[in-house]
Structures are given as structure tokens and as C-alpha cells.
FIDRENRO-61328 format. One record per residue (C-alpha): x, y, z. Coordinates in steps of 0.25 Angstrom, whole numbers, plus 2048, in hexadecimal, padded with zeros to 3 digits. Each point is the difference from the previous one (the first is absolute). Last residue first. Layout:
<atoms>
XYZ ...
</atoms>
This chain:
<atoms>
1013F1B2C 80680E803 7F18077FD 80280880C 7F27F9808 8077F27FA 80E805807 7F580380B 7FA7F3803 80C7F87FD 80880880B 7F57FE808 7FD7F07FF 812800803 7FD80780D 80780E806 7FD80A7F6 80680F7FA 8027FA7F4 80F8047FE 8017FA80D 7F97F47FD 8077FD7F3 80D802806 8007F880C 7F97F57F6 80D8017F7 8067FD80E 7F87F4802 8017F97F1 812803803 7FD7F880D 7F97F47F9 80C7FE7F6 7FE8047F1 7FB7F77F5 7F58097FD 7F67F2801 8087FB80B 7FF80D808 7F28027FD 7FD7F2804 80880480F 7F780C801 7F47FA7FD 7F78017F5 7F2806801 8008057EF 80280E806 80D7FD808 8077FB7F1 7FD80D7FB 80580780A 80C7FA800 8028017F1 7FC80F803 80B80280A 8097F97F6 7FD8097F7 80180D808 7F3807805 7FE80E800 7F6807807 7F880D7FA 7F4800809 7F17FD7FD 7F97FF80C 7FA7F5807 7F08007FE 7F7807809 7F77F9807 7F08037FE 7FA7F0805 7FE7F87F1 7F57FF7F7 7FD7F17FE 8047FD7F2 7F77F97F5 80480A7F5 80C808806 7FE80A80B 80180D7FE 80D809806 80280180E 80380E806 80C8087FE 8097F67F7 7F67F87F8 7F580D7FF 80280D803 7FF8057F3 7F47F77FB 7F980480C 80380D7FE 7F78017F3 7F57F5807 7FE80880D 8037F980D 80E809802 7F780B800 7F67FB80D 80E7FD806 80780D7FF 7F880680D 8037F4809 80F804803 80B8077F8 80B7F9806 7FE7F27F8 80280A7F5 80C806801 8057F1804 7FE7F97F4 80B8067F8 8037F47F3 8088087F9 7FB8007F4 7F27FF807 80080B807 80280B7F5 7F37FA7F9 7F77FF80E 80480D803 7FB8057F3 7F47F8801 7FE807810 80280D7F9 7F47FE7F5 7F77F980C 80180D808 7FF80A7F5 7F27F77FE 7FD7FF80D 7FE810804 7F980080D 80B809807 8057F5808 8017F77F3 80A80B7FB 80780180B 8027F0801 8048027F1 80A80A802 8087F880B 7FE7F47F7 8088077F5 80980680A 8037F4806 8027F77F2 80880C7F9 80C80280B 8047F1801 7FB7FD7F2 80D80B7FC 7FE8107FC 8078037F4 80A80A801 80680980D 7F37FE808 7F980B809 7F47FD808 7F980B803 7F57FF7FB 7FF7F3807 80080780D 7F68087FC 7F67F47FE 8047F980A 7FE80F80B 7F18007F9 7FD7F2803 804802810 7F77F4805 80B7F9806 8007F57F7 80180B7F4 80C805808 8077F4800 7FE7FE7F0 80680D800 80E7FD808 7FF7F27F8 80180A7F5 80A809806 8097F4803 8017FD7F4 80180E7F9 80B805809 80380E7FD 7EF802802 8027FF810 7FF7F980A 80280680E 7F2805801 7FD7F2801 8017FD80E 7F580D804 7F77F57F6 8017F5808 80180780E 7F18057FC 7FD7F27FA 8007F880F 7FA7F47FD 80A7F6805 8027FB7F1 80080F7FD 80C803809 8067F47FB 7FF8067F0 80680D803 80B7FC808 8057F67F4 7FE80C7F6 80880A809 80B7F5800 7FF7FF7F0 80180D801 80C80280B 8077F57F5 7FC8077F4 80680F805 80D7FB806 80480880B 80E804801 80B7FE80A 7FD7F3803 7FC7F680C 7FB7F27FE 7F37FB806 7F97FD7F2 7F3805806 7F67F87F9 8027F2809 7F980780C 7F38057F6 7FF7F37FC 7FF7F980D 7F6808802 7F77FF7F5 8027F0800 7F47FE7F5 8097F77F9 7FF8097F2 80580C80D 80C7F5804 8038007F1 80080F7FE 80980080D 80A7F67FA 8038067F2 80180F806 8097FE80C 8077F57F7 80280B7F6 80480A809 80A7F9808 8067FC7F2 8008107FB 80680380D 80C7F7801 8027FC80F 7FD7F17FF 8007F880D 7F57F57F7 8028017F4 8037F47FA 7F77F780A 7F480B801 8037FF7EF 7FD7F1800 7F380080A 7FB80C7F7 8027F87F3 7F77F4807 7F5809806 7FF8067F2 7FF7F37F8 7F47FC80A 7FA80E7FE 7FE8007F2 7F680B802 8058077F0 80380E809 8087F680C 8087F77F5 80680E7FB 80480580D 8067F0802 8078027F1 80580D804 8067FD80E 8067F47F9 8068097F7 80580980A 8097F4808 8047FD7F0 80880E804 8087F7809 8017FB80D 8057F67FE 80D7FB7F9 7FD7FE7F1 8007F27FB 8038037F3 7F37FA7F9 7F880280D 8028107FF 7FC8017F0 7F37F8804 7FD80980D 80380B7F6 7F97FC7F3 7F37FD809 80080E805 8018057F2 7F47F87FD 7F880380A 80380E7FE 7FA8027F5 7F57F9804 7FC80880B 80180D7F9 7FB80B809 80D80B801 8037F880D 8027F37F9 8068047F6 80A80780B 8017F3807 8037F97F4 80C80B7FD 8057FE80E 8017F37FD 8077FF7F2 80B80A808 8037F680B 8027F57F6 8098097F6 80780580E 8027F1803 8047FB7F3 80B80C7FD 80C7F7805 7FC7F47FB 7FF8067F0 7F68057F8 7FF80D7F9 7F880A807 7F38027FD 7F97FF80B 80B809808 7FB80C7F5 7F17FB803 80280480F 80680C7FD 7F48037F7 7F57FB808 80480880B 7FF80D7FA 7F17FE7FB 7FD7F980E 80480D808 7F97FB80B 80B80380A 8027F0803 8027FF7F0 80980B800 8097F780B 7FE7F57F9 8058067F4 80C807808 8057F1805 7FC7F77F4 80980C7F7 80D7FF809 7FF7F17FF 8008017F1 80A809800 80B7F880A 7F97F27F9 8078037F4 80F7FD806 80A7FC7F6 7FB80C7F6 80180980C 80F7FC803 8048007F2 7FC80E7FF 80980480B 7F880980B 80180F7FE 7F38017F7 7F87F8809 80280C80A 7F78097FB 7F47F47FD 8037FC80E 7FE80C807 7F48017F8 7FA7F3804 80380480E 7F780E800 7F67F77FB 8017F680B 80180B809 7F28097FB 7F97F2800 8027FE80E 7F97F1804 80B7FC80C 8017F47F8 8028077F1 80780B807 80A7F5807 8017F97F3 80380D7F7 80A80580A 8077F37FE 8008017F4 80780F801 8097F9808 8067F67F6 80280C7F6 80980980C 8077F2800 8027FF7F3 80380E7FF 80B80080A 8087F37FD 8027FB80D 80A80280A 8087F3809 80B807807 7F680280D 7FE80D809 7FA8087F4 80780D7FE 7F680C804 7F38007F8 7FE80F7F9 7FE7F87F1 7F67F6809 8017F47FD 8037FD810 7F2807802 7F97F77F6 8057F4809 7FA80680D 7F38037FA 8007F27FB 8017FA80C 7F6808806 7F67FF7F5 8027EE801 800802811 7F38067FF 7F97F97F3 8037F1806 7F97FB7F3 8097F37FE 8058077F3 80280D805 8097FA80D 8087F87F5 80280E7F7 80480980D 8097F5804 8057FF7F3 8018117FE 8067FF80D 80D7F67FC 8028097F3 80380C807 80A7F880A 7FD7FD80E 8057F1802 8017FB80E 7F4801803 7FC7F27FB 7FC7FB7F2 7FA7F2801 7F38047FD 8088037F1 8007F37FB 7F07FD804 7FD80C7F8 8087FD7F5 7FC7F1801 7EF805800 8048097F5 8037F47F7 7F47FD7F9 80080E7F8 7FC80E806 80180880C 80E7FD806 8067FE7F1 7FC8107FF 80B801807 8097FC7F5 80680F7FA 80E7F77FF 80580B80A 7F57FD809 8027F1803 80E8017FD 80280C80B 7F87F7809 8097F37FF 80D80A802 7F980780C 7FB7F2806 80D7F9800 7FD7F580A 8087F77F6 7F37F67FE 7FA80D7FD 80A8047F6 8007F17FB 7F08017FE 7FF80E7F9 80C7FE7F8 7F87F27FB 7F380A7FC 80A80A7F9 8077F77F7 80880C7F7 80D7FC7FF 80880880A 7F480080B 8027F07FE 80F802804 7FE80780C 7F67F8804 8067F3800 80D808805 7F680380E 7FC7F37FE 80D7F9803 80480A80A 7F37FE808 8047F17FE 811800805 7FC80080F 8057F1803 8067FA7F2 8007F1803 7F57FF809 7F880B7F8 8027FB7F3 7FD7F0804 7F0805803 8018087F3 8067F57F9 7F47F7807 7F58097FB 8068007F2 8017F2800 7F27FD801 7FD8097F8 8077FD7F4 80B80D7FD 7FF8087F6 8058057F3 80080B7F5 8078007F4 7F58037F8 7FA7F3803 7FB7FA80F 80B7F7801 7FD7FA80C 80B7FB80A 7FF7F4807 80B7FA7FF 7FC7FC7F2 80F8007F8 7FD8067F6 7FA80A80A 80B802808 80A7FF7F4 7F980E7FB 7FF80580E 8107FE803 8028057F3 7F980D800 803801810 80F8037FD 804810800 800801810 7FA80A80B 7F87F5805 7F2806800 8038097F3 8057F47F8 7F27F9804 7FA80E7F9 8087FF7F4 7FD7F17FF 7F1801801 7F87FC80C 7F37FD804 7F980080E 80D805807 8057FE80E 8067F27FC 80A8087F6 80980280B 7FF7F0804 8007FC7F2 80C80A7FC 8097FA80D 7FD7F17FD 8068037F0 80C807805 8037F4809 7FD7F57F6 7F37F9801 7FE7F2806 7FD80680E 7F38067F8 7FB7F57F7 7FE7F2807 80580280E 7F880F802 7F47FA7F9 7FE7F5807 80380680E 7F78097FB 7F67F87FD 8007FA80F 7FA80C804 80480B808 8048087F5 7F47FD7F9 7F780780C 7F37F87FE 7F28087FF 7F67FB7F7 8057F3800 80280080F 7EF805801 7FC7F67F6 8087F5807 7F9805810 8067F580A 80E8017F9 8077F27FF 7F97FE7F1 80380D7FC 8107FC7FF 7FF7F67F7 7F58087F7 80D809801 80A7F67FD 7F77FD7F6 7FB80C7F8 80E807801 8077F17F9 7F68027F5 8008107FC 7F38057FC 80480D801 8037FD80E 7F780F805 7F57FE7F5 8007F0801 7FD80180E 7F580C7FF 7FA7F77F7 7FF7F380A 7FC80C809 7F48027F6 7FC7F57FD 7FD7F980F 8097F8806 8007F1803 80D7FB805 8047F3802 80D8017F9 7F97FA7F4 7F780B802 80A8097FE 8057FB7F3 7F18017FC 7FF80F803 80C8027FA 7FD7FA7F3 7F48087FF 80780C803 80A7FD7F4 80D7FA803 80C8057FA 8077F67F6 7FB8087F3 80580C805 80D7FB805 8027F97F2 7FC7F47F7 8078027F3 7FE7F67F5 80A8007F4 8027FA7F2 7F88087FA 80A8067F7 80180E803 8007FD80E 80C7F4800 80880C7F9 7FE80A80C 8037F5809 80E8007FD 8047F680D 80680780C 7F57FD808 7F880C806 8007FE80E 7F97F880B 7FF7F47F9 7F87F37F9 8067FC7F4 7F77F67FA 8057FB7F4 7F77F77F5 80A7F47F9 7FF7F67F5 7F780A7F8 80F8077FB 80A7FB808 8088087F6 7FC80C806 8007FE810 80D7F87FD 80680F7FB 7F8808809 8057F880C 8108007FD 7FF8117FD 7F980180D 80B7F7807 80B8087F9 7FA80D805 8017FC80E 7F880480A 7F77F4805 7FA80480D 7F48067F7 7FA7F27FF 7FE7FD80C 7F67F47FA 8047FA7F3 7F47F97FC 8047F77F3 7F27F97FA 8047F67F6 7F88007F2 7FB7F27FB 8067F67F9 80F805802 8078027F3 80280E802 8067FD80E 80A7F87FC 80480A7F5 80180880A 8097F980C 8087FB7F4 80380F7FC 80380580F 80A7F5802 8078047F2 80080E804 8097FA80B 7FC80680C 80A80A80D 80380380E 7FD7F3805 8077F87F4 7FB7F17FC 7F38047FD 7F77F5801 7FB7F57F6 7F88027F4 8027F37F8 7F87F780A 7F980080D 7F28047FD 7FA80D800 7F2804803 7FF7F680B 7FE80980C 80D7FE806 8068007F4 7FD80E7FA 80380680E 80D7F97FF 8028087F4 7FF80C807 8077FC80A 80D7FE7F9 7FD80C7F5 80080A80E 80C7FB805 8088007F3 7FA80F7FD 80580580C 7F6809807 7F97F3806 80780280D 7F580B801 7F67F7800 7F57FD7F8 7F37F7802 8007F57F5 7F27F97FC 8017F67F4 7F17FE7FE 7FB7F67F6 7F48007F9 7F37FF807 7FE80D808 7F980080D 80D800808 80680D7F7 7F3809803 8027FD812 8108047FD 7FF80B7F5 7F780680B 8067FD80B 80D8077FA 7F980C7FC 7FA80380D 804810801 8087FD80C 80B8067FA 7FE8097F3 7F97FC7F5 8047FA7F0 7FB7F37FC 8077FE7F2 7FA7F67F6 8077FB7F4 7FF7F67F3 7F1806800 7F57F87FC 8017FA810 7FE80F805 7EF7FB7FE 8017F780C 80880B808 7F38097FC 7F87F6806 8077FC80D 801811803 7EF8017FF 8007F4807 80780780D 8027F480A 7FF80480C 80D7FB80A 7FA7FF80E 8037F2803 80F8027FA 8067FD7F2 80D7F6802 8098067F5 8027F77F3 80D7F9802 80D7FF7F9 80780B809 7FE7F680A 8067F47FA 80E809803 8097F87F6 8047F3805 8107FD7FF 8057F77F4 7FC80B7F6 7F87FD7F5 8057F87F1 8097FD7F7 80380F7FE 80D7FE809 7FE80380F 80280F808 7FE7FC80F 7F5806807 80380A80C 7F780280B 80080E804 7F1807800 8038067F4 8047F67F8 80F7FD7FB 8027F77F6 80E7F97FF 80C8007F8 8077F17FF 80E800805 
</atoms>
């Protein structure tokens, strides 16, 4: 009796001789090309480089379900014009006699391989090697290559049959291009067919869809979203085909698409019932109960799944996971996780099959990451757990409160730890809470907080009423930071110094390792007491904490304390009377803080104080409304004292330049409550007072002001004099000058005002030529810096002066306007833009440039070869870094700069 074929779908085909095919049809249908549907896109990128795998003898295409692999060898192999014998596997096919016999019927059906020699196999279960040896000599002396697509490729699994296909596959030789198109790695030796060349591999990479292609596929859904939810798509899908359209399938029923894209439960969607058919319910049992544990887990590595199932097995279960693409990214390292779709849907899965097992999962999650070091996903699995204590003991154990302060993830700390309850009442758990309320500003619930855990620490403390206790110096190390925050907002010097040497005694008790891993602990440490010195006036001491952060090396967790301290130190340039100086440090802050992304506010806050302050003194009043406007934003709620001063004093001496005396007055009090006075912000509040009680005429209460300026703070002592001159009290300036005490060279700032102070008592007192002498030396140490406004508030008496030919000359081109050229109308007295130290990158500059010569935004983007949108961003930037709103001014002042 003859032996039959057996397929997987049940019909059976009678074993014939060789002479020629079965008497019964083969399944036609595993023959044909799959049907595309409407919607399918065709990817060209894809349909070329198949077009270029036809130098190659093989080509694998390697994703997981749904990833579109077989339409995509089905739409590229009906445009090709050589033939196609297409063949979809089945798992009847696992004997070699089986899968020979359609194989070769493939070949006839498209007409690649006539009746003749070959013949069939006359055994289900095995092939002659003589068969195998016609049917590639046949095919080597075709005329043209024949295409073979076997589609399902990975349901074959017997070696013989991999061994049988390399062997014609190589003696085939240009007769024959393969196409495997699988879910798994095939079992032939690809490693050789690589070092040869004789390979192309399109993979799960490769295959996913880029945002662009998804916004097209949608549209073909009848869907027409904008860019950025077609991204957000691809971000959540990973660009995985079969996601992108049963979800574009399921948008199209929801009255809001964007929205339901945004926001589309997976487990309730038809892609799970895809996913759960095609690659869970597959799975062995062992295997279904490590996805499902592992589900509560962003990545995973063998050890750690092994610790959520209490087994020894999950390195191979993973490994033939990812061979195998069921959805499970090797991320390298031997380290894995889970797509996302299909993470959202294990987890939904998890809770149904395993009811209450999840806060046990993360708690051994935690647990185990404690164990090895990853502190930041200890802290999510322990809050996940509800285990606050052990989260917090990490947290301050591993010296990483200064994470709630600094870096771009203390926003997630904080957020993560809102969720704390009452429930937990360790140490640890009150010097978090204390550090979230420190950081939101809440200064009274912050210091009560913290009182309470600092008693806890205490040597005399009774037994704590939890099991979770922290390492004692660390802790006692994390609350001396605090302390320094809270003196630094609460504006108490004598605690923040206090703090910084409790710290430096208990630094020595902490591991090394622990500091060395945490830089910003110090360098924060050092930002709080030199803020604190600055807001006392001790400037000298503040410089030198703040310079010591400055400097620190870099590194994300130190960028915000080196950004806060580079702003303090402008404002303190600029307070000792050296605008530029500070200019440029400011200007390096905002830039360092835009680079990174710093979360506001942030010490580049300060700088944009400075720069407006410095706008103000050069009467570049346009570009100083705009940097108040951005700080009001940043700042706005703020309870550090040395930022509510300097806005105070940055918005109140632009209201006075406006002529708005009351309103200035109002915005110099920076309305925040400390325990010290600061010295330069009462003075330049004195100095604000001063000047609206002479705009209303009223110089008595202007000078009875300004006997709280004194000669420790030059700048303000010299507007203080300048005041006094107005006021008619020329013998008071001049002795308030006297005693002006500077530690080092006095800056522009200080010279300009003292110089003109002088001069204007000179003139008083009849003697013009001392007058004209200290108005040229003004005029000198004004025009590096470009300080206008000493001497638009000196009045009508410096005029006659400025009209005489020496000084002239000096104030000339930036004070008032230079000479007209030959034939040129003289022009209205406007003072030029400053010159300010702006940096243009090279691509801002090539915009620029192109802006200049009157072309538009789309010719500049053609000419650059960049898209329209990347042109208007690099705009963005340029106006900013201009201080502008239009593209004639930008051009206008990057000439005025010298930039073009």
C-alpha cells in the first residue's frame, strides 16, 4: 500500500513514483501570493532593499507576528519579473518528503520547473539525495534566477530539512535566490552565509514603521492626524504593523482618533486578543507564568525574573523568547524587556490570573534591586509595593537625597513619593517629606518635618517604631543639607554655616564610595551657604563657595548647583559694579541651563535678572521688559531671598527708567520673610524710595531714605550719592563717596557714578575743568561697557560738557551719535544697540545670513537643505539669543554686534 503525505490541515496525498506529481491536488492555496488589503501601504524603502537582496543566494525576513513580513514579500514578489514559486509552510511540512513535494510543486505552478527528470519524493518521511541533486542542477541551468518564498518558515523544525535546503540552495548556484520569511532564527548556519556575503537580513527594526509611515497608514484608514500623535503611536507600538492597524481600525469607530490613540487600554483592545493567541497561549506553562510575573517590570534580567518566580530557568526561557520574537527585547547585557504593547496586556492578564500577587511581585523587585545596586528602580518597585520605609531607607542610605534638588529626574522623585501616606513613620520617611516640602518651598511643614526626623536620630531617641533604620551618618549628613536649604530660604546665615560644618565633620563617617558617587551632596551644600553669604553681603565669602561649585567637574548631577552657582556669582559682579562681567557669566548660565534642559526655576532665573539689571544701566529697555516678562514666569511664588531680591531690584529700577515711581517702590520690596536682613537688597530698596520721593518732589524724605546706605555697598552707595547731589545735599555725596569701601578694583558700575557724582560737584562749585577731566574719565570707563544710564540721570548740567569737542569724541557712536559721513543727513540723537557678548552657532549664523540677503523662510530652507520647521526653530534661537521679536531686528542688531 502506497505511503501517503500527510498536511496539516488533514488531507492526505498519495505517495506516487517519481514520474511525476500526485494524483490528488496539492492545497493551490498555499501556492498563492497573499491577497494585500485596501489599506496595505507600500513601504519603498523595504521594496528596494529586497531589490538589492537579489545579489545575494539568501534573504531572511526575521519579525515577530503581525510585523508585516509576509505582505511585504508578497506586494515586492508580484512586481518582480522572473519567476516566483511562493510556498506558505505548514507544520504538516515537518517531514522532509512533505515539504520536497510542495516545494517542488511551487516550482511548477509558477513555471520555473518543468515536468521532467526531477520528479517527486516517493517517501513522506524522507528524499533521495538524488532528487535533491536533479532539482539543483535544474535549477542552475535555468536562464534566469527563480525566486522561492517560503513563507512560515520557522514551522519547519527538522534539521534534515535545513541540512536538504542549504545543500540545493548551494549547488543551485545563481539558479536560485531564497527568501525565508520567519518568525524565528532558521536553523540554517547563517553565521557562514554572513562572512560570505551571501546574506541579506531584514529584521524587526528594519520592518517597524517610522512615524511618517504611520501617519500614512492612517490615512489610509481614513485618518488624518497630526505629527505628533502619529509619533506618539509609533513610540508606544514600536512601530509594530499589525498594532498600527488594528488600532487605526479601532480609531476609526471612536468619535475623537487622536484622543483613543492617545489613550487606548491594550488589554481591551483587539490587539490583545492578537497578541494573547499568537505569542502568549502558545507558550509553555513555565514560560506564560515568568512573562506574566515579569510584566510588572520595566526591564529584566534572568536573575532578577528568577527572583519573581522563585525558579532557576528564566535564562533560557528569555533567551529562546527573543530568538524566537515574542515580543521580548534583548536590550544587551543580559537584560530584557518586554514590548509595550504586550507588557500593558501581561500586566492586565497578571492580575486576572494571579489576584493580589503584584505588591508581592514588586516588593521581591525591590528587594532584589537594593541587592545590586539599582537604586532609582528600588525606588519605583518599593513604591509600587507600598513599602515607603524600605523605598526611603534606600533613598538616604545611598546618600541620594540630593537627587530631590538636582538633576532632570527630581520632578519623578518628588512625584513618586506624593504618594507616601501616613502609614510610614520611619527616619528616613520624614527627611523625604521634609525634603519634598523644602523643595516645593512650604518652609513650615518642610522645618517641622525635619525637626521631627532629626529627633529620631538623635543618640537619646527611643527605639524607632518601624523595622526600617537608616544608616545614621548618612542620614544626620542628609539633614545638615537640608538645614542649609532651609537657612538659605529662611535667609539665616549663622544656620547655613552652622550646617556646612556639621556636614564637613560627618563627611568623614560616610563611605568614601558614597560621596564619590554623589558630588552634587557638596556642591549643593556649597550653593546653599554661599547664597546664604551672598544675602548677608559677605560677597568676598560668597564668591568663594560659589566659585568652588563653579568648578566642579561636570556631570548631570552637579549641573544644577554649577548653574545656580554661575548665577549667583553674576549677580555678585554685578553688585560689586561690573556689568559686563556679569553679562557674560549670566549669559553662560541661561546657555548652560537650555543645553540640559534644566527644570525651572533655576539659578539661570538670577541670570536673567542680571542680564535685564544690566539691560536697565546701557537703556536697552526693550530687551529688559522682555527678560523681566521671562523671569516673572520662572519665578513667580518664589521664597528664595536672593531671587526675590533681585527681581525686587531689577523690576523697580526699570519701572523708575519708565517714570513709574510708585509702582517701583511697590515691586522693590521682595515680600518674602527672613531672619536676616540683607544689606544690598534694604539699599537698593532705600535707593528706589529715594528716587520716587524726589520724582514727587519731596527731597527731605529722599535724603532721610538714604541714611540706610551705607559705604559697605559701593553700588548702591554711589547711586545713594548721585541721589543726594539731586537733592541738593552735595556735601553729604561727596562724604558718602569717601566712604565707599571696595575690596580690590573698583568696577564701571561704581567708577561711572562717582566720577559723574564728582564732576556735577565740581561744576556746582564753578570749577569746569575738574568737571570736564571726571566726566572723560566717565566717559572712558562707560564706554567698554557700554553704561548709559549714569548719565541720562544726571540731568541738564552734563549737556553743555558732553557738546565740547574732547568729549565729544568720547561719547560719540555709542552715547550720543557720531559724525555724519560725507553727504549724510545728521541723524536724531538715538543711542546705538549695545555691544553684548552673544554667541551665534553655525547654523544660526547660516540662517542668518540667509534672513539678511531678504530670503524667505522656505528659500532658506531649500538653500540649507533643511525642512521649514528646523529654519523656524533655529529663528527661535537666534531671537532669543538677540533679545528681539522680528527678523529686520534680529538682522539689525547681529550687524550692530558685528555677527554679520
Amino acid at each position: 500500500m502506497a505511503e501517503t503525505y500527510e498536511d496539516a490541515q488533514g488531507p492526505t496525498v498519495p505517495a506516487v513514483p517519481c514520474a511525476g506529481p500526485p494524483r490528488d491536488p496539492f492545497l493551490r492555496t498555499r501556492f498563492a501570493l497573499p491577497a494585500r488589503p485596501a489599506t496595505f501601504l507600500r513601504r519603498q524603502r523595504l521594496v528596494d532593499h529586497l531589490d538589492q537582496a537579489l545579489r545575494t543566494p539568501l534573504t531572511l525576513l526575521n519579525g515577530a507576528a503581525g510585523a508585516g513580513k509576509t505582505l511585504l514579500a508578497a506586494d515586492w514578489a508580484a512586481g518582480l519579473r522572473q519567476p516566483v514559486a511562493w510556498l506558505t509552510v505548514e507544520v504538516g511540512d515537518r517531514r522532509p518528503g512533505v515539504f520536497w513535494a510542495y516545494v517542488i510543486q511551487a516550482l511548477h505552478a509558477c513555471g520555473a520547473l518543468a515536468p521532467g527528470p526531477v520528479g517527486f519524493p516517493a517517501d513522506a518521511s524522507r528524499v533521495d539525495d538524488r532528487l535533491l541533486a536533479a532539482l539543483a542542477a535544474e535549477l542552475n541551468d535555468h536562464g534566469r534566477p527563480v525566486v522561492v518564498v517560503l513563507d512560515e518558515y520557522d514551522r519547519v523544525t527538522a534539521p534534515e530539512v535545513a541540512e536538504q535546503l542549504g545543500f540545493v540552495l548551494h549547488h543551485a548556484g545563481r539558479g536560485l535566490h531564497l527568501v525565508l520569511v520567519t518568525r524565528t532564527e532558521p536553523l540554517l548556519p547563517l553565521h557562514r552565509y554572513r562572512a560570505a556575503g551571501e546574506l541579506t537580513e531584514i529584521r524587526a527594526a528594519e520592518l517597524a514603521f517610522t512615524p511618517e509611515e504611520a501617519g500614512s497608514l492612517l490615512e489610509l484608514h481614513g485618518l488624518s492626524l497630526p505629527a505628533h500623535a502619529a509619533h506618539a503611536l509609533v513610540d508606544r507600538t514600536r512601530g509594530w504593523a499589525a498594532g498600527l492597524r488594528l488600532s487605526a481600525l479601532a480609531a476609526r469607530e471612536s468619535a475623537d482618533p487622536e484622543r483613543y490613540l492617545k489613550e487606548f487600554e491594550a488589554d481591551r483592545s483587539t490587539i490583545a486578543d492578537f497578541l494573547l493567541a499568537e505569542v502568549l497561549k502558545g507558550q509553555t506553562e513555565e514560560t506564560q507564568n515568568l512573562l506574566l510575573r515579569v510584566s510588572v517590570l520595566e526591564r529584566f534580567s534572568p536573575d532578577l525574573a528568577d527572583a519573581l518566580t522563585g525558579r532557576r530557568d528564566a535564562e533560557p526561557i528569555l533567551v529562546g523568547l527573543h530568538r524566537a520574537n515574542a515580543f521580548v527585547e534583548h536590550l544587551g547585557h543580559s537584560w530584557y524587556r518586554l514590548h509595550p504593547l504586550f507588557g500593558e496586556i501581561l500586566r492586565a492578564h497578571q492580575r486576572v490570573r494571579l489576584p493580589g500577587l503584584e505588591p508581592e511581585l514588586h516588593r521581591r523587585a525591590a528587594r532584589w534591586l537594593r541587592r545590586h545596586g539599582f537604586l532609582p528602580e528600588t525606588l519605583v518597585h518599593g513604591a509600587a509595593a507600598g513599602e515607603w520605609d524600605f523605598a526611603a531607607g534606600a533613598l538616604i542610605d545611598d546618600l541620594a537625597i540630593g537627587q530631590l534638588f538636582t538633576g532632570l529626574r527630581s520632578g519623578e522623585l518628588i512625584q513618586l513619593f506624593s504618594h507616601m501616606g501616613p502609614e510610614a513613620r520611619s527616619p528616613a520617611t520624614d527627611l523625604v517629606r521634609a525634603a519634598r516640602d523644602l523643595a516645593r518651598c512650604d518652609l513650615g511643614r518642610g522645618l517641622a518635618r525635619l525637626r521631627q526626623a532629626e529627633e529620631r536620630l538623635a543618640p537619646e531617641a527611643s527605639e524607632p517604631a518601624c523595622d526600617v533604620v537608616p544608616d545614621r551618618a548618612a542620614a544626620q549628613l542628609s539633614c545638615a543639607l537640608l538645614e542649609a536649604l532651609a537657612a538659605r530660604l529662611t535667609g539665616c546665615p549663622p544656620q547655613a554655616e552652622k550646617a556646612a560644618r556639621t556636614a564637613d565633620e560627618l563627611r568623614w563617617e560616610v563611605p568614601a564610595h558614597l560621596l564619590e558617587e554623589h558630588p552634587e551632596i557638596p556642591a549643593l551644600l556649597l550653593t546653599h551657604l554661599g547664597s546664604a553669604r551672598l544675602w548677608a553681603g559677605r560677597f568676598e565669602e560668597a564668591r568663594a563657595a560659589l566659585t568652588a561649585v563653579a568648578g566642579t567637574p561636570g556631570g548631570v548631577s552637579t549641573v544644577l548647583p554649577r548653574e545656580e552657582s554661575m548665577g549667583h556669582l553674576a549677580l555678585l559682579d554685578y553688585l560689586n559694579g561690573w556689568p559686563g562681567r556679569a553679562e557674560r557669566r549670566a549669559l553662560a548660565t541661561v546657555a548652560e541651563a537650555e543645553r540640559v534642559g534644566l527644570p525651572q526655576p533655576s539659578g539661570s532665573g538670577i541670570g536673567k535678572l542680571v542680564l535685564a539689571a544690566v539691560a536697565v544701566d546701557r537703556h536697552e529697555l526693550s530687551r529688559a521688559q522682555a527678560l523681566l516678562d521671562e523671569t516673572n514666569r520662572l519665578l513667580s511664588g518664589t521664597r528664595d531671598p536672593v531671587m526675590a531680591a533681585g527681581r525686587a531690584f531689577a523690576t523697580a529700577r526699570f519701572l523708575l527708567v519708565r517714570g513709574h515711581a510708585r509702582a517701583a517702590v511697590e515691586a522693590a520690596d521682595p515680600a518674602v520673610a527672613t531672619a536676616v536682613a540683607s544689606p544690598w537688597a534694604a539699599g537698593h530698596e532705600a535707593l528706589v524710595a529715594s528716587a520716587a520721593y524726589l520724582a514727587e518732589g519731596r527731597p527731605d524724605e529722599a535724603t532721610e531714605v538714604l541714611q540706610r546706605v551705607s559705604g559697605d555697598q559701593p553700588t548702591c552707595a554711589v547711586e545713594a550719592a548721585a541721589l543726594q547731589v539731586a537733592a541738593g545735599r552735595t556735601g553729604a555725596a561727596i562724604d558718602l563717596l569717601d566712604s565707599i569701601r571696595t575690596e580690590g578694583r573698583a568696577g564701571p558700575g561704581v567708577t561711572v557714578r562717582a566720577a559723574l557724582v564728582r564732576a556735577q560737584a565740581a561744576q556746582r562749585a564753578g570749577d569746569t575743568a575738574t568737571a570736564r577731566r571726571l566726566v572723560a574719565h566717565a566717559l572712558l570707563d562707560a564706554r567698554r561697557e557700554r553704561l548709559r544710564r549714569p548719565f541720562l540721570d544726571t540731568g541738564a548740567w552734563i549737556r553743555p560738557l558732553l557738546a565740547m569737542a574732547p568729549l565729544h569724541e568720547l561719547a560719540a557712536g555709542w552715547l550720543r551719535p557720531g559724525p555724519p559721513r560725507h553727504g549724510e543727513q545728521p541723524r536724531a540723537e538715538s543711542p546705538p544697540p549695545p555691544l553684548v557678548a552673544v554667541e551665534l552657532s553655525g547654523r544660526e549664523r547660516d540662517v542668518l545670513e540667509r534672513v539678511a540677503r531678504m530670503m524667505s523662510t522656505e528659500e532658506v530652507a531649500a538653500d540649507l537643505c533643511l525642512s521649514v520647521n528646523t529654519v523656524k526653530t533655529h529663528l527661535k534661537s537666534v531671537y532669543r539669543k538677540l533679545a528681539v521679536n522680528r527678523r529686520g531686528d534680529a538682522v539689525r542688531r547681529a550687524r550692530d554686534l558685528r555677527l554679520l
